[in-house]
C-alpha positions as CSV (number, residue, x, y, z in Angstrom):
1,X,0.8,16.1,-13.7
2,X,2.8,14.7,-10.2
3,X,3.8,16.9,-7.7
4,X,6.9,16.4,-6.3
5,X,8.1,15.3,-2.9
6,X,10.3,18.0,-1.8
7,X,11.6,15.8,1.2
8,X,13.1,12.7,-1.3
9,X,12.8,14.5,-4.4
10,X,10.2,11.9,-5.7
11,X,7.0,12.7,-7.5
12,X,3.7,10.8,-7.2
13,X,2.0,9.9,-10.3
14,X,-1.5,11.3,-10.3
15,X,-2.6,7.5,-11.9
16,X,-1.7,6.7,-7.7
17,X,-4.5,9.3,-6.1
18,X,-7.3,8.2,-9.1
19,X,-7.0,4.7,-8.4
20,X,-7.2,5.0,-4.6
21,X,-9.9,6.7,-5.2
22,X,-11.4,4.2,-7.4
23,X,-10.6,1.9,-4.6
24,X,-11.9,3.9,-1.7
25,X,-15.2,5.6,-3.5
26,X,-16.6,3.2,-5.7
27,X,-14.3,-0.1,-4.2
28,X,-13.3,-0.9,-8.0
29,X,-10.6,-2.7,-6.7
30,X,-9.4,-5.0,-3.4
31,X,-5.8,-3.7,-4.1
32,X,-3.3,-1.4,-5.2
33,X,0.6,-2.0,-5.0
34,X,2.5,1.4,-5.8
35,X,6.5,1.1,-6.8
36,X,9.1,3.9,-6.9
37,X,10.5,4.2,-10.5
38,X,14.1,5.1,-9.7
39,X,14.9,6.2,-13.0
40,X,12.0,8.9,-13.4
41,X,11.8,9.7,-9.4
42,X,7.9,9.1,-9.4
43,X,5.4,6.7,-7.6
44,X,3.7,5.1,-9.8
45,X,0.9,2.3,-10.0
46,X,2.5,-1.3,-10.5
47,X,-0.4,-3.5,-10.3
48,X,-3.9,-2.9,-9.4
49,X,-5.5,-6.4,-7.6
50,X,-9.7,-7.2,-8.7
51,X,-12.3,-7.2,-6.2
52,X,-12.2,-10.9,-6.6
53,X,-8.8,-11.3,-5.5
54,X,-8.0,-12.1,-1.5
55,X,-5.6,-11.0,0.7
56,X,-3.0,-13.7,-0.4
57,X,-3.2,-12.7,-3.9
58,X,-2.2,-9.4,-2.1
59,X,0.7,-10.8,-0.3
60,X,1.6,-12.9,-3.5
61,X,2.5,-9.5,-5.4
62,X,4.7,-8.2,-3.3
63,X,8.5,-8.9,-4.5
64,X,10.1,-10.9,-2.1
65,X,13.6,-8.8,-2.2
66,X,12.2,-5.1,-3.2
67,X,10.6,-2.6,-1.0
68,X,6.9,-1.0,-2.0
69,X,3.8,0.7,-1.1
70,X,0.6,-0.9,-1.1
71,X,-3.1,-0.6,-0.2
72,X,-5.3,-3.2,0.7
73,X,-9.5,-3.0,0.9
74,X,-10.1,-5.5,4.2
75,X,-13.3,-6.6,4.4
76,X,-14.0,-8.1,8.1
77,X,-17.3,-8.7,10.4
78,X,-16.9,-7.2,13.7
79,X,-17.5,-9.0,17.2
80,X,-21.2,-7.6,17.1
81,X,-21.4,-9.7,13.7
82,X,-21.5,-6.4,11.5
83,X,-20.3,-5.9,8.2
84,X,-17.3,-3.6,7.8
85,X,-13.8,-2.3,5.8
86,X,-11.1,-0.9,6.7
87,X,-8.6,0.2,4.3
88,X,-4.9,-0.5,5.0
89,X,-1.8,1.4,3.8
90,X,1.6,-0.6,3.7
91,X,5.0,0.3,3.7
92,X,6.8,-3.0,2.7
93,X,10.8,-3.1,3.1
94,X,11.7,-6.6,3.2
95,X,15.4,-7.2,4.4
96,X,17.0,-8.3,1.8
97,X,15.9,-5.1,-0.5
98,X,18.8,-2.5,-1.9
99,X,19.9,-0.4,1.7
100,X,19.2,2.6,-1.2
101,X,15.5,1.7,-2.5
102,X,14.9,0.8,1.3
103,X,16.1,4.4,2.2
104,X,14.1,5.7,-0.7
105,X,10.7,4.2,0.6
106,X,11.3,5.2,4.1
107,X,11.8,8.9,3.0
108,X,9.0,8.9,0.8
109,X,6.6,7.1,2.8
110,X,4.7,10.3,5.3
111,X,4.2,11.9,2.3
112,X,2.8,9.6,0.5
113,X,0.7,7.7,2.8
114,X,-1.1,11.6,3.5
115,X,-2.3,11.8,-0.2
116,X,-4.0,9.0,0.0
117,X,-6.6,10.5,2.4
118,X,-9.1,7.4,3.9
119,X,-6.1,5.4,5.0
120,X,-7.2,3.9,8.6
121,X,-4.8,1.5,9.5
122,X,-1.0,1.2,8.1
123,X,1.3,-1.8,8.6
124,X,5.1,-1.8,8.1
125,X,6.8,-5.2,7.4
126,X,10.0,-6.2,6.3
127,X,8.5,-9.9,6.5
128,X,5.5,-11.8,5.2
129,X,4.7,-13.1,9.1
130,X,4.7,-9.4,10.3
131,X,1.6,-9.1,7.8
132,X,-0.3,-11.9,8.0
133,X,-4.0,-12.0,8.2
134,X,-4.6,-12.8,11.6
135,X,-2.5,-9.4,12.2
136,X,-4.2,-7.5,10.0
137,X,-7.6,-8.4,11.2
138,X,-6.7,-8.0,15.1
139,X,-5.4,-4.5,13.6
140,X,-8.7,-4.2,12.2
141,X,-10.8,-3.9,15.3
């Protein structure tokens, strides 16, 4: 069952919360992109990315010209050479998305980012070089 987003009017797919939870708990996957479905007004999962997969299959499955939500797994070793993750939500509007799915995501976006509870960092970008991995990893720290 989704609840809906009394703000926007959108739902979020319960499929969203189980796989982030998949991702956070048991770190089944390195990724998860989440679109809007316009037509249904619901959040749903669009592609979920293999613990394999690096950060620029991330970036390579994100459309170019529409907006979505995503979440990434980073792994990282700290200064005092330790071992860690963080995990990283994303808001991604790129400029040339629809003014109304941009408007959409930004109205949807609070809301969504709190039910996925273990998010500790969150980047918005409305360009690939405001997401790169240098920037990610200095965000990291």
């Amino acid at each position: 069952m989704s609840q809906a987003n009394s703000a926007s009017g959108l739902a979020v797919h319960d499929d969203c919360k189980i796989k982030f939870s998949d991702l956070k708990a048991r770190r089944s996957f390195r990724f998860i992109v989440f679109k809007i479905d316009e037509k249904s007004m619901e959040i749903k999962v669009e592609r979920l990315g293999e613990t394999s997969y690096g950060y620029e299959e991330f970036t390579n499955s994100l459309p170019a010209d529409e907006c979505r939500y995503a979440v990434y797994d980073l792994d990282f070793v700290t200064d005092e050479n330790c071992q860690k993750s963080k995990i990283f939500f994303f808001s991604w509007s790129p400029d040339t998305a629809r003014t109304r799915s941009k408007m959409l995501y930004a109205s949807s976006k609070d809301r969504f980012r709190r039910e996925m509870d273990g998010i500790q960092c969150e980047i918005q970008a409305t360009d690939p070089s405001e997401m790169s991995l240098d920037i990610i990893k200095s965000r990291a720290h």
